[in-house]
C-alpha positions as CSV (number, residue, x, y, z in Angstrom):
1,X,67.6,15.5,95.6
2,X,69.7,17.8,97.4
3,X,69.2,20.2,100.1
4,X,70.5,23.5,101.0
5,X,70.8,24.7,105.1
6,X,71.6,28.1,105.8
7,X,74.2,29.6,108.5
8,X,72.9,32.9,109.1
9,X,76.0,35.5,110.3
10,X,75.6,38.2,108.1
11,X,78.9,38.6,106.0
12,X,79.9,35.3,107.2
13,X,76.8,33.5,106.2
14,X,77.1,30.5,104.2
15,X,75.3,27.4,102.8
16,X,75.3,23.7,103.9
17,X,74.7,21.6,101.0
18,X,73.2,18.1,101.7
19,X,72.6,15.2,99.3
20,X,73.6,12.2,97.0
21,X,76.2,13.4,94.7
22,X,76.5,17.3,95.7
23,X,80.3,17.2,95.4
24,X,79.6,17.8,91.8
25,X,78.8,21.2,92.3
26,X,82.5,22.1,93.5
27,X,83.7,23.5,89.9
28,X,81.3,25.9,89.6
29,X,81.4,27.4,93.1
30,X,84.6,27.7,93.1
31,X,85.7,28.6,89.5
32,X,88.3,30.8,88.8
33,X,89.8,30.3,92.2
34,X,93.3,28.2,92.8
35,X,93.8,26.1,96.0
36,X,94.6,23.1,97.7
37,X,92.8,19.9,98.7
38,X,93.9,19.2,102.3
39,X,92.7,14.9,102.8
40,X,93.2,11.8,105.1
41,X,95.4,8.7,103.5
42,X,92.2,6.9,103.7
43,X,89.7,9.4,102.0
44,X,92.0,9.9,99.6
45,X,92.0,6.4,98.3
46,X,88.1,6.6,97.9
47,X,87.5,10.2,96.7
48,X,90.8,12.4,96.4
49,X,90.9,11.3,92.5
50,X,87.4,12.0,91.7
51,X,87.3,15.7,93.7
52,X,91.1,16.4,92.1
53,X,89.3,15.5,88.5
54,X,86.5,18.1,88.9
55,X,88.8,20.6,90.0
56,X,91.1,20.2,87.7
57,X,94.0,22.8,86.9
58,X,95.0,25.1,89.3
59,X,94.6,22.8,92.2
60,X,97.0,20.7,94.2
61,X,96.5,18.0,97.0
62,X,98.2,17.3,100.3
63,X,97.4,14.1,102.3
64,X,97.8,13.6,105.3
65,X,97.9,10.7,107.8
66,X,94.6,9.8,109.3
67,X,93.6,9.0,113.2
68,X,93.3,11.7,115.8
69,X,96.8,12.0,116.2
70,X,97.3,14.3,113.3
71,X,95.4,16.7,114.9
72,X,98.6,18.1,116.8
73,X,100.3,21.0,117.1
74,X,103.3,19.6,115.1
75,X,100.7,18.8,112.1
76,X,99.6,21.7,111.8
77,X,102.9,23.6,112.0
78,X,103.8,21.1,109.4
79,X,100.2,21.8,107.4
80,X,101.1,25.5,107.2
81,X,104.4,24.7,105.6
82,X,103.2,22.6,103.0
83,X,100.7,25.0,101.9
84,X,103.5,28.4,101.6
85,X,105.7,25.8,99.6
86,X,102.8,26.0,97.1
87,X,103.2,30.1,96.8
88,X,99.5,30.0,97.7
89,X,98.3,33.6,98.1
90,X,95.3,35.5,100.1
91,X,93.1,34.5,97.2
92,X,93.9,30.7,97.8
93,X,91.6,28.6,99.1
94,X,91.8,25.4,101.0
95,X,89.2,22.8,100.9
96,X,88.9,20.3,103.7
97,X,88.3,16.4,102.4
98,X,87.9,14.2,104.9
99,X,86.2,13.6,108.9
100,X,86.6,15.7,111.3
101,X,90.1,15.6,112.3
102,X,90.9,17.0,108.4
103,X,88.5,19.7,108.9
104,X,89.2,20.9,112.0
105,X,93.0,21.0,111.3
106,X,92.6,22.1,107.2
107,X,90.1,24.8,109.4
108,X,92.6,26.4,111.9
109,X,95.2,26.3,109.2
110,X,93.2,28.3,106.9
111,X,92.7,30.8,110.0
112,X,96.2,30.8,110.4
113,X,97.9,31.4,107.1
114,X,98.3,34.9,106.0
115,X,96.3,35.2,109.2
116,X,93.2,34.0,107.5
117,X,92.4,32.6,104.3
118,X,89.2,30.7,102.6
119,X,88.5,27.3,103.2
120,X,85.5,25.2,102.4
121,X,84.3,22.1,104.2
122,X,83.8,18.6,102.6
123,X,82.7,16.0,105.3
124,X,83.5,12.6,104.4
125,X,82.2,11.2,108.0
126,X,79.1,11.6,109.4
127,X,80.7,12.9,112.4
128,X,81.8,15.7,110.3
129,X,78.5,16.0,108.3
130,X,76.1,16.7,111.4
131,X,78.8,18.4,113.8
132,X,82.2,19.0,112.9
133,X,82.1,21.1,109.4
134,X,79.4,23.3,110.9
135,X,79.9,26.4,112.6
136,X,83.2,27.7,112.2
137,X,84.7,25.8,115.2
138,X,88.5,24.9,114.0
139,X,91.5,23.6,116.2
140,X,93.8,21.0,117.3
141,X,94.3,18.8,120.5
142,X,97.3,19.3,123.0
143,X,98.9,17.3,125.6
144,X,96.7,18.6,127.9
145,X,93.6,18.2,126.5
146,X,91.0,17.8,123.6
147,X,90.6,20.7,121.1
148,X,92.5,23.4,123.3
149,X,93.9,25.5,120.6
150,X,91.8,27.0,117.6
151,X,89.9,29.7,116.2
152,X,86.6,30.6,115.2
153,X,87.2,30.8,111.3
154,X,83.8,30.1,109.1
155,X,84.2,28.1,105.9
156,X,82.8,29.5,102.4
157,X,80.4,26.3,101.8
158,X,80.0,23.0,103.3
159,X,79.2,20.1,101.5
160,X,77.9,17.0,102.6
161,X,77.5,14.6,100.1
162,X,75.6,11.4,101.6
163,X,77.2,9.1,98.6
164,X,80.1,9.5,100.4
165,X,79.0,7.7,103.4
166,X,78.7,4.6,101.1
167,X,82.9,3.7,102.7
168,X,82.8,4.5,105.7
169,X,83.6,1.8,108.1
170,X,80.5,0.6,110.5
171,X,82.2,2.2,113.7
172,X,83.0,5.2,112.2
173,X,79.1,5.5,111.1
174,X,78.2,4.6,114.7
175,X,80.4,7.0,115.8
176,X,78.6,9.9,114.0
177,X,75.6,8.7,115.1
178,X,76.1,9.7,119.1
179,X,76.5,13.2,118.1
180,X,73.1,12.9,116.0
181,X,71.3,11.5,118.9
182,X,72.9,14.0,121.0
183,X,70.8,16.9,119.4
184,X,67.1,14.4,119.5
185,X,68.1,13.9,123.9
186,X,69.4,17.9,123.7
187,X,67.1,20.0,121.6
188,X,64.2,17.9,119.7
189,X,62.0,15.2,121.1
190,X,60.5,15.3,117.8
191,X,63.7,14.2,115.6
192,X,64.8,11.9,118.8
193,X,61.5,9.9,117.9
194,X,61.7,9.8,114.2
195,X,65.6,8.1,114.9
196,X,63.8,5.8,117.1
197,X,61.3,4.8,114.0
198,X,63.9,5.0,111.3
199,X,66.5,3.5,113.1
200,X,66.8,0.2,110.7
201,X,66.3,2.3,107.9
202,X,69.4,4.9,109.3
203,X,71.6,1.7,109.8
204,X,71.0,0.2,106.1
205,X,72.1,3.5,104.9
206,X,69.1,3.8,102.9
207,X,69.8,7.4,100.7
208,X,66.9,9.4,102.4
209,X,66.9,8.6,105.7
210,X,70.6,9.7,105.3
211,X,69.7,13.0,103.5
212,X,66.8,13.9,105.7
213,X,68.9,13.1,109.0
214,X,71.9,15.0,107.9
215,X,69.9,17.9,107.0
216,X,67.8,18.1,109.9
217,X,71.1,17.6,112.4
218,X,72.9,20.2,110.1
219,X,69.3,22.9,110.5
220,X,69.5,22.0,114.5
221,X,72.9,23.5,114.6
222,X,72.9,26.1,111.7
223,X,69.9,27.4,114.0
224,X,72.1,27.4,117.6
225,X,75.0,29.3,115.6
226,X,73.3,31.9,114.6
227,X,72.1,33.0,117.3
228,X,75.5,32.2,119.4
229,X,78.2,32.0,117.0
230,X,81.4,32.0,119.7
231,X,79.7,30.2,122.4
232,X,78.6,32.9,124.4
233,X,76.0,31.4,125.7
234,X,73.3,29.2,124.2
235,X,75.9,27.4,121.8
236,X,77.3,25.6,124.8
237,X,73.9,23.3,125.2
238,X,75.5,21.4,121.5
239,X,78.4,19.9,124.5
240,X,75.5,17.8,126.5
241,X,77.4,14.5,126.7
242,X,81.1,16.0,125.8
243,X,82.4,16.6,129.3
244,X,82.7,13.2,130.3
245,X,83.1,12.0,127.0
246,X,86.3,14.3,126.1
247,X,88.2,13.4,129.5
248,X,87.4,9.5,128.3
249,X,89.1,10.4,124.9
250,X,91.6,12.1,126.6
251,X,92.3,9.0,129.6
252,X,92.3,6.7,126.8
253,X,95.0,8.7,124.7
254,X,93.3,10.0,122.2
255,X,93.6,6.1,120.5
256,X,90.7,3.6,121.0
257,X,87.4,5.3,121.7
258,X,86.2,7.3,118.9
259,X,85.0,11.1,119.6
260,X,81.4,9.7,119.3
261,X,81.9,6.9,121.6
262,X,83.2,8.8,123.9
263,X,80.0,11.6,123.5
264,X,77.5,8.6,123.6
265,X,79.3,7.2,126.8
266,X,79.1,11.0,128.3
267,X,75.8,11.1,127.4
268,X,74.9,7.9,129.2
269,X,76.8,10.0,132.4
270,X,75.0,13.5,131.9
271,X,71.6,11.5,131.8
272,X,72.5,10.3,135.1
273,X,73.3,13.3,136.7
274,X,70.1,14.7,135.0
275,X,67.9,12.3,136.5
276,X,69.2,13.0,140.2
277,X,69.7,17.0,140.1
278,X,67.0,17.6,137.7
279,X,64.2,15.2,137.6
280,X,65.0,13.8,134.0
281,X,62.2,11.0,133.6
282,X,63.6,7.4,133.6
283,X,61.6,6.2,130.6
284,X,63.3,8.7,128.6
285,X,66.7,7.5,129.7
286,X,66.2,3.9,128.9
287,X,65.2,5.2,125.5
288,X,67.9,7.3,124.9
289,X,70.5,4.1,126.3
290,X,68.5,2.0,124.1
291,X,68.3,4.2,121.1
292,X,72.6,4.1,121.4
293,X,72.9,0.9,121.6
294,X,70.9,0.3,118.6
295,X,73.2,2.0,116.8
296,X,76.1,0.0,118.0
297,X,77.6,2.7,120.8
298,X,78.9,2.0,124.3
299,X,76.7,2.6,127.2
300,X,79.2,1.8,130.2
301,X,82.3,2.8,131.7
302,X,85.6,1.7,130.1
303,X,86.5,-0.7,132.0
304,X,89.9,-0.2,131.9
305,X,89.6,3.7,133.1
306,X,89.7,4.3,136.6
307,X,88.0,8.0,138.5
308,X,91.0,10.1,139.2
309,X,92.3,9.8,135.7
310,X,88.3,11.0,134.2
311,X,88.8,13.6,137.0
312,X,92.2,14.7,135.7
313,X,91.2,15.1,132.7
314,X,87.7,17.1,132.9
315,X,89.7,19.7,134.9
316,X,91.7,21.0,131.8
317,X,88.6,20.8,129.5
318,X,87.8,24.2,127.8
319,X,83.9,24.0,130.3
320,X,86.0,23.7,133.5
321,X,85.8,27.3,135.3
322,X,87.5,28.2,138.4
323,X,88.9,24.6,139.2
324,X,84.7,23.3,138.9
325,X,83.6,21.0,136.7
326,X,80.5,21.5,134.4
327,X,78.3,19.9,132.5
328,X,75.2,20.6,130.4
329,X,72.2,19.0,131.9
330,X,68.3,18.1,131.3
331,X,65.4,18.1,133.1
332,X,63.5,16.4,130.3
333,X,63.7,15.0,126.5
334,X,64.5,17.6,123.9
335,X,65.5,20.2,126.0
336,X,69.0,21.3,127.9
337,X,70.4,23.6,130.2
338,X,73.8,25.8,130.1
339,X,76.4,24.5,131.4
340,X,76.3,24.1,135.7
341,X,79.3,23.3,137.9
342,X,78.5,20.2,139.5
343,X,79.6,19.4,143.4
344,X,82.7,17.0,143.7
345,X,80.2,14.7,145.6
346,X,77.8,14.4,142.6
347,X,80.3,13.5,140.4
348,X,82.0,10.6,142.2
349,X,78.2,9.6,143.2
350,X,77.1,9.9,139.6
351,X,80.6,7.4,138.4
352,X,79.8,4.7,141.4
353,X,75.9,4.6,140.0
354,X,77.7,4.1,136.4
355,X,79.8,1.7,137.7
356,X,76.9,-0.4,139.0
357,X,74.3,0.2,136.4
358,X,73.9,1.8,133.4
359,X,71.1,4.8,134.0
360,X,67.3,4.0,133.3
361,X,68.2,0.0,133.8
């Protein structure tokens, strides 16, 4: 049975829809209306058919090559062409059918045409499902870094529907699964626990383990939004694990490590530096390491990634201030800090302990 999870923004509020089967409801939220279907090769061969078929006249499809490397500036430019060859107007709507890379790019496109169109989200991934579609976040990767141009730009609807889930590859679920974790370490001991008892359950993708984790990740989010739609402030505390883990995405190319692996290995790092500047209890770090690596994510350093390139590349991410890197901390299970600039000292410290041992073991 489905589920319904509000963003509260005023005008821009909107509903997150959650359950087996809920891309049924598409026709009938979005009669009347003409638009395009923006997808990945690979979603497409799973669900573009059956989403084109409820649509039905009016709409059209553009697909688009998956990985993380369509997320580029070129892409988009690209994106934005194909959809003014289809005459579509300020009316048009784009929907986004895919992981996250589709949304976030089918996102900053909709911003972008006739500076600002609709768009709805349709997360494929569970990546997308528990982070990406929520919260009006849109943008692309550059050269220099991970997810440096964008725009805030909130979608209509989202809708996760868990049957969806049923094809996607096992490191693409594990993948998902840092970011869920990530709000259990960050902002509920509570939910951390129930992943720890439902893990088994999570990784046979039994239907409503699936639903009620979705949902609750999706409420744990909705709820930060609201009150910190732009990332004024409090919204920053949903990045615990994503400073080290964007400068690993970006060391390794943007090929290789998936965004989550890369989150569950920064995690593994913040926890660290948690422990030693503020007192995060080691029994709840081994959990944490051990709660990842039930779900089949990496708990050590790349091997192949050497210090000044992870330095490098945390200094052009979007938490850097005034040449200082920081990072969202913990003092204990379920709660976080904003983000703190942490001494050059700490850092290479904190990489040498990782080096040696993974925190909490």
């Amino acid at each position: 049975m489905a589920c319904e999870v509000n963003i509260v923004l005023g005008e821009r509020s909107y509903p997150i829809w959650v359950g087996a089967g809920v891309l049924d409801r598409l026709p009938a939220a979005l009669q009347g209306l003409r638009g395009l279907v923006v997808t990945d090769a690979h979603v497409d061969a799973f669900h573009g058919a059956r989403v084109m078929a409820l649509l039905g006249e009016g709409w059209d499809k553009i697909v688009l090559p998956p990985g993380e490397s369509t997320k580029s500036a070129s892409r988009w430019a690209e994106l934005l062409e194909q959809i003014a060859a289809t005459r579509l107007d300020r009316n048009g709507v784009l929907v986004a059918l895919g992981g996250g890379v589709v949304g976030d790019l089918t996102g900053f496109a909709a911003a972008s045409y006739m500076r600002g169109i609709r768009f709805v989200q349709a997360p494929t991934s569970l990546l997308a499902m528990v982070d990406s579609s929520v919260g009006g976040k849109t943008g692309i990767n550059l050269g220099a870094g991970k997810n440096l141009a964008g725009a805030f730009h909130q979608p209509m609807a989202v809708w996760a529907d868990t049957d969806t889930l049923a094809t996607l590859p096992a490191r693409e679920f594990a993948a998902g699964m840092a970011e869920v974790v990530k709000y259990g370490v960050a902002l509920d001991a509570e939910f951390f626990g129930w992943l720890e008892q439902n893990a088994e359950a999570i990784r046979g993708r039994e239907p409503g383990a699936l639903e009620r984790l979705v949902a609750r990740g999706c409420q744990i989010k909705a709820d930060v939004v609201s009150k910190d739609e732009r990332e004024g402030g409090l919204r920053a505390v949903l990045n615990f694990g994503h400073t080290m883990g964007h400068a690993i995405e970006k060391a390794a190319g943007f090929s290789g490590v998936r965004h989550g692996e890369g989150v569950a290995m920064g995690m593994v790092f913040a926890l660290d530096l948690s422990a030693e500047l503020r007192g995060f209890p080691a029994p709840d770090a081994r959990r944490t390491v051990s709660l990842l690596r039930r779900f089949d994510l990496p708990v050590a350093p790349p091997p192949e990634l050497a210090w000044d390139g992870l330095r490098s590349a945390m200094g052009v991410d979007k938490k850097a201030a005034g040449g200082q890197v920081r990072f969202v901390l913990s003092a204990q299970l379920g709660q976080s800090d904003l983000p703190v600039a942490v001494p050059e000292a700490e850092l290479r410290a904190a990489w040498e302990r990782w080096c040696a041992h993974v925190v909490g073991e």
